[in-house]
C-alpha positions as CSV (number, residue, x, y, z in Angstrom):
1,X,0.0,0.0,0.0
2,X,0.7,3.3,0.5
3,X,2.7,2.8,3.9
4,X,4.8,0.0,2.2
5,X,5.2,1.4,-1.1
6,X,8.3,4.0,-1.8
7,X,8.0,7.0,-3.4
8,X,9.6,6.7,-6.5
9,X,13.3,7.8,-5.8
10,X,15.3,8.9,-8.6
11,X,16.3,6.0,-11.3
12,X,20.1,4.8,-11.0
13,X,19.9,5.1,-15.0
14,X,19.2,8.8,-14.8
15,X,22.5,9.7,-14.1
16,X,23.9,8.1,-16.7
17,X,20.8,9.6,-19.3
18,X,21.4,12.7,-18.1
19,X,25.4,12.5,-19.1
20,X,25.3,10.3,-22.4
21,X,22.6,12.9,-23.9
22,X,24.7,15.8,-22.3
23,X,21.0,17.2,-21.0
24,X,21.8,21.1,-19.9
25,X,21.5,20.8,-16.6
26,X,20.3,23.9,-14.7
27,X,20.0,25.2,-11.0
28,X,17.2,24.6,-8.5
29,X,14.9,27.3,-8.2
30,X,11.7,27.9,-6.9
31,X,9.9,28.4,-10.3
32,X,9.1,25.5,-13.3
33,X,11.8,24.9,-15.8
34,X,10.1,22.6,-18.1
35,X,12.4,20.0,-19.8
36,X,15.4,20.8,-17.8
37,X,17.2,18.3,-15.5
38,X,18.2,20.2,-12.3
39,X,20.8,19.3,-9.8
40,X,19.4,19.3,-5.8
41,X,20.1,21.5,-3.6
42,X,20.0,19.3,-0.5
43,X,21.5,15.8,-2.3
44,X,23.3,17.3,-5.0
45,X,21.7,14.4,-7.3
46,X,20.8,15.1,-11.0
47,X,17.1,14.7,-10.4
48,X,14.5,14.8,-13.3
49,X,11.7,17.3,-14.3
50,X,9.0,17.6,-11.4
51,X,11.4,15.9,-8.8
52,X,11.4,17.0,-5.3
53,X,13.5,16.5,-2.4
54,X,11.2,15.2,0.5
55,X,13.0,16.4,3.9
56,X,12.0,14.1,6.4
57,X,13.4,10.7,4.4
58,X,16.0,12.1,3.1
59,X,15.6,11.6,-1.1
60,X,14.6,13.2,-4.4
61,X,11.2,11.8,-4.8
62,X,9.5,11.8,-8.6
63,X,6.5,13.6,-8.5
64,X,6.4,14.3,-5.0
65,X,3.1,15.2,-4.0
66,X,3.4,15.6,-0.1
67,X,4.9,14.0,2.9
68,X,1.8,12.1,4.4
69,X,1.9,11.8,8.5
70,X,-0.8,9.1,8.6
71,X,2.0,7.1,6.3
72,X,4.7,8.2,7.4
73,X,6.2,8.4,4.2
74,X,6.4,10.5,1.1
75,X,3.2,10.6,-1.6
76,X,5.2,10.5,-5.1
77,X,5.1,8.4,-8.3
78,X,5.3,5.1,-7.3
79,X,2.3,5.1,-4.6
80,X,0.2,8.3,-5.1
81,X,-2.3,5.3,-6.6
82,X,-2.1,3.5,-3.3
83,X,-2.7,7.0,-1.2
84,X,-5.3,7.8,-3.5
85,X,-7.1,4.4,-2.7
86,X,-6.3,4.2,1.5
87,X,-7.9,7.8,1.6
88,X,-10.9,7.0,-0.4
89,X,-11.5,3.5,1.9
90,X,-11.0,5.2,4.9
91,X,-14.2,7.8,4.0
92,X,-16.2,5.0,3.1
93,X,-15.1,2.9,6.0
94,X,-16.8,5.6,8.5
95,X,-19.6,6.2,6.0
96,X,-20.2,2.6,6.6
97,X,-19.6,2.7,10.4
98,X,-22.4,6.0,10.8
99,X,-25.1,4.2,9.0
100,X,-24.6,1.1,10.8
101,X,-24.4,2.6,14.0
102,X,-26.9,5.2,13.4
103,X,-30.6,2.6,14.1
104,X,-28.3,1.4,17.6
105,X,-27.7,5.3,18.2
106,X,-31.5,5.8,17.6
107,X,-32.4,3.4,20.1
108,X,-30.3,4.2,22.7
109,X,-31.3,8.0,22.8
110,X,-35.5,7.2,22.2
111,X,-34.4,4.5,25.5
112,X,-32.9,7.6,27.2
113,X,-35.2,9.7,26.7
């Protein structure tokens, strides 16, 4: 899942892409630089287009989307699908648990009352 599931760290064959097609390879900067390789500030790694170092484990994720607390891991390429999927069973797992508690809930307040 998404707990078990890395990332998507940058490929081992990048590096060597990156220098067999001598791809220009610009500085990190805040703004998009579509098509452009960039080198990381933190790692100093050649890292792809829409990479991002993720602080707390310590790599250049590919399409990092957030660092996810519940996980404890980093939401990139490789398990955005499986984030995706734990946050939409956990909604309907307490849909499911309020309409199945909801009749006992009824009774015990009309009881109450």
């Amino acid at each position: 899942g998404a707990r078990c599931t890395r990332a998507g760290g940058i490929p081992d064959r990048w590096s060597e892409f990156a220098e067999d097609y001598r791809l220009t390879i610009g500085p990190a900067r805040q703004e998009w630089q579509p098509g452009q390789a960039t080198r990381c500030n933190k790692c100093s790694g050649i890292r792809p287009e829409r990479t991002h170092h993720c602080g707390a484990s310590g790599v250049c994720a590919l399409r990092m989307d957030h660092y996810c607390p519940w996980t404890a891991t980093c939401i990139g390429f490789h398990n955005h699908k499986f984030f995706i999927l734990l946050a939409t069973y956990n909604c309907l797992s307490v849909f499911v648990f309020f309409v199945t508690t909801l009749p006992v809930s009824y009774w015990v307040v009309k009881e109450w009352l």
